[in-house]
C-alpha positions as CSV (number, residue, x, y, z in Angstrom):
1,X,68.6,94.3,113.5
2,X,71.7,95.4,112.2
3,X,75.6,93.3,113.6
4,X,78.1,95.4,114.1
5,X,80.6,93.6,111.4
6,X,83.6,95.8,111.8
7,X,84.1,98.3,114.2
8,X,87.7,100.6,113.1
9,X,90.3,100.8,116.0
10,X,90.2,104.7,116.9
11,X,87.2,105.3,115.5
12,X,83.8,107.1,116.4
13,X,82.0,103.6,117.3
14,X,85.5,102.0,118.9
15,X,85.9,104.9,121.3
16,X,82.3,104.7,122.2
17,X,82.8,101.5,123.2
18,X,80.9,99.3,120.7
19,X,82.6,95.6,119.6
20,X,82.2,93.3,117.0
21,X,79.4,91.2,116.9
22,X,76.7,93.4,119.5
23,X,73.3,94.3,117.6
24,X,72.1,97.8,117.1
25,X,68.5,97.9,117.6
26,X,67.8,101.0,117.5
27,X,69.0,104.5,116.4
28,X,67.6,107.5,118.1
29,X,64.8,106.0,119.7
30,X,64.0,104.6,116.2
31,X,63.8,100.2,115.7
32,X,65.7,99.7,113.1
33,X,63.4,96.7,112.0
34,X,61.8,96.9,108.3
35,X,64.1,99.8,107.8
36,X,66.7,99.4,104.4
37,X,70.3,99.7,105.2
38,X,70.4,102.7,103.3
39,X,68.1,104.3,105.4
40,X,70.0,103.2,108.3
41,X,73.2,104.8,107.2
42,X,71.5,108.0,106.5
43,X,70.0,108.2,110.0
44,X,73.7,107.3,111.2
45,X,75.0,110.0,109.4
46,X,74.8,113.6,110.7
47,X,77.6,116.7,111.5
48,X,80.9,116.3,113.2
49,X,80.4,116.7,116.7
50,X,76.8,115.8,116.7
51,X,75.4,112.6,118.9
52,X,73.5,109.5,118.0
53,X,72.3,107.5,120.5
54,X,72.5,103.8,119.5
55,X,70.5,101.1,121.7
56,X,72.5,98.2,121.2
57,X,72.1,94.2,122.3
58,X,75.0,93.2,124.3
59,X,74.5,89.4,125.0
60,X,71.0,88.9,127.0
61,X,70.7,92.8,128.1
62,X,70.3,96.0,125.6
63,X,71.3,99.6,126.6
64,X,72.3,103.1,125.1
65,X,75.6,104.3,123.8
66,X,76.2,107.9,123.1
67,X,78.6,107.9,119.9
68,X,80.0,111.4,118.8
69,X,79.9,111.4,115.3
70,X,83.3,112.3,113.8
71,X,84.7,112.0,110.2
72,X,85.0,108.9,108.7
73,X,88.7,107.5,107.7
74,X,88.3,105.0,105.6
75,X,91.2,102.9,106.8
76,X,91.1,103.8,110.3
77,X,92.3,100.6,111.9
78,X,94.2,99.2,109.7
């Protein structure tokens, strides 16, 4: 599983709607069980404009989240 620790104000995963503390499950249609966080952030990854769907935990339910990928600002949020 993999907690959302930080989620930047403005940002690709803010305006999708995602919050601190929900669990990711899934990326793609993809568990993200017995998968290395660097794998993870490659399959995150992908071209402006593109989509990743995330399945994500939200307390005792889970559903999908569309998040257009957009660049990343480092300090977005701050």
């Amino acid at each position: 599983m993999l907690v959302l620790d930080r989620v930047p104000e403005g940002g690709a995963a803010a305006r999708a709607g995602l919050r601190h503390g929900e669990v990711i499950v899934a990326v793609d249609g993809q568990a993200v069980r017995g998968h290395t966080p660097a794998e993870l952030v490659t399959r995150l990854r992908g071209d402006v404009g593109t989509v990743v769907v995330l399945r994500v935990r939200r307390g005792d339910r889970e559903e999908d989240v569309r998040v257009e990928r957009a660049p990343y600002a480092r300090d977005a949020g701050r």
